[in-house]
C-alpha positions in Angstrom: 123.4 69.5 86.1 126.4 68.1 84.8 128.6 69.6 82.0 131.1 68.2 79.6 133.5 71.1 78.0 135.7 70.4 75.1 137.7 73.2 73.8 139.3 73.3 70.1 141.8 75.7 68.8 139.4 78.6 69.0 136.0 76.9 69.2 134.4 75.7 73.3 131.7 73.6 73.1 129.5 72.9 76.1 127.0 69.4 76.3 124.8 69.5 79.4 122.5 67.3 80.8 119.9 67.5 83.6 120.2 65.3 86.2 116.6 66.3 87.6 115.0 63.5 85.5 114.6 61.4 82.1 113.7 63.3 79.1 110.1 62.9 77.3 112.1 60.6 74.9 113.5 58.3 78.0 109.8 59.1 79.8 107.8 57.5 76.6 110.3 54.3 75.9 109.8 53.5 79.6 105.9 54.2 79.5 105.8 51.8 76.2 107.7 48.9 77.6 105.7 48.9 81.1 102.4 49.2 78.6 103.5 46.6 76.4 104.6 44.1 79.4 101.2 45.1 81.2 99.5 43.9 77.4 100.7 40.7 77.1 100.8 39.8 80.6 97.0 40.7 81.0 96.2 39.7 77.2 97.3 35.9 79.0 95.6 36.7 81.9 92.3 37.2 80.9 92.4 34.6 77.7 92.0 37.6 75.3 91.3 35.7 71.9 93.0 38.7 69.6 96.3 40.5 70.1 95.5 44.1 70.9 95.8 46.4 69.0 98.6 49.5 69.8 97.2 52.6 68.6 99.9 55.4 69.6 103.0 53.6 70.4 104.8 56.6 72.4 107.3 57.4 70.2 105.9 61.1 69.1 107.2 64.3 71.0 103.9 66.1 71.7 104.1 70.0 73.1 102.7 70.3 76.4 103.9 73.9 76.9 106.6 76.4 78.0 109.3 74.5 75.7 108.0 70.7 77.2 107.3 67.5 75.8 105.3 64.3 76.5 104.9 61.1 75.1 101.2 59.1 74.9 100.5 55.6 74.5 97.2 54.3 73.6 95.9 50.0 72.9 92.5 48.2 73.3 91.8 44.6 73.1 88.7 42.4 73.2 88.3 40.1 76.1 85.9 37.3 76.9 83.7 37.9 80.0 81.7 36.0 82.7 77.7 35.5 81.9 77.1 38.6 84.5 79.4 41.5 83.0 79.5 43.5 85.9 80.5 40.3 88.0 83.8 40.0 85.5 84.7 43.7 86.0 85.1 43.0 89.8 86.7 39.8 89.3 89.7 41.4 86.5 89.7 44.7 88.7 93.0 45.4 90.6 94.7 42.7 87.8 96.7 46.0 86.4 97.9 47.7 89.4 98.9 44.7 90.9 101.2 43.9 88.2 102.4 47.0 87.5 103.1 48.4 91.4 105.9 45.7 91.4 107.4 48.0 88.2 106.9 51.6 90.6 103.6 52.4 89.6 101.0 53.4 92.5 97.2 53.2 92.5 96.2 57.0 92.2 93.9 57.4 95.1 90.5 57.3 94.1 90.5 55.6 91.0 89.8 51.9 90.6 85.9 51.5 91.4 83.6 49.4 89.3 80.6 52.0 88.8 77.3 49.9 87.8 75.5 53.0 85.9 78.4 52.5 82.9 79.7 48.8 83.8 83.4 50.4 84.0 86.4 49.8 85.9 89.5 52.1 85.8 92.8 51.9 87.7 95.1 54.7 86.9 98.1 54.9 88.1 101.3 56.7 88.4 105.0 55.9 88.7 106.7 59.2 89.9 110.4 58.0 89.2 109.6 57.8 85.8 107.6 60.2 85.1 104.9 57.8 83.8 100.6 57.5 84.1 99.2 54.3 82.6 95.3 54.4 83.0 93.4 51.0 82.2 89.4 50.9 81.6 87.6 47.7 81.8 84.2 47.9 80.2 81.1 46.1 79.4 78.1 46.7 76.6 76.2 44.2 77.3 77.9 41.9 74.8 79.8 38.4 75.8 83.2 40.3 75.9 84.5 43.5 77.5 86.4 46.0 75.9 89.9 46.4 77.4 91.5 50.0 77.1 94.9 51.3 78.0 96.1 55.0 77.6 99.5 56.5 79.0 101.2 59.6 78.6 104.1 61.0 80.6 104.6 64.3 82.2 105.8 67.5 80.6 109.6 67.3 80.8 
């Protein structure tokens, strides 16, 4: 922790910050921009006719406990799909973590299967530097297009 201390003519003020980590402010601008970049870069990838649509942009303080905050992020878009749905889920699967492992985020182990009872897909993943989840879902009704979902939140800080 480092401390600036400025002293007046009877008055010493003392600004700290923590050098343990970003704040929930720093946490959720960083989570926004990595969401947004992963957006348009997939929106482009996968021919997505509409823009998506942002939901919860990150920019609220939510409590999370003991004096904490986090940020959330939250976006879906429509995209076209292959005549076989399930055959498109495995063909856009690993498109997100992919892209966003070469911006610190890992593959949280476990997570990324395409399960044929629900026609989903979902990569989460973490960057631990910044503090940061971003969890994509791929999924298919039946219909010619799959709905594209992204939600992020940061940690407590």
């Amino acid at each position: 922790m480092s401390c600036l201390i400025a002293i007046g003519a009877s008055t010493a003020l003392a600004a700290c910050s923590s050098s343990g980590g970003p704040t929930s402010g720093e946490a959720g601008a960083h989570m926004s921009k990595d969401a947004m970049w992963l957006l348009d870069s997939m929106q482009k990838s996968l021919k997505a006719p509409e823009r998506y649509t942002v939901t919860d942009d990150g920019s609220t303080d939510r409590k999370c406990g003991s004096g904490k905050q986090k940020r959330t992020f939250a976006a879906h878009m429509k995209v076209p799909a292959s005549p076989n749905a399930h055959n498109a889920l495995v063909l856009d699967s690993g498109d997100a973590s992919g892209l966003l492992g070469a911006r610190g985020y890992k593959l949280d182990t476990g997570a990324g299967q395409v399960r044929k009872s629900d026609n989903k897909y979902v990569e989460a993943m973490t960057n631990e530097k910044a503090h940061t989840h971003i969890t994509v879902t791929l999924m298919a009704h039946g219909a010619p297009t799959l709905d594209y979902v992204l939600m992020g939140t940061t940690d407590c800080l």
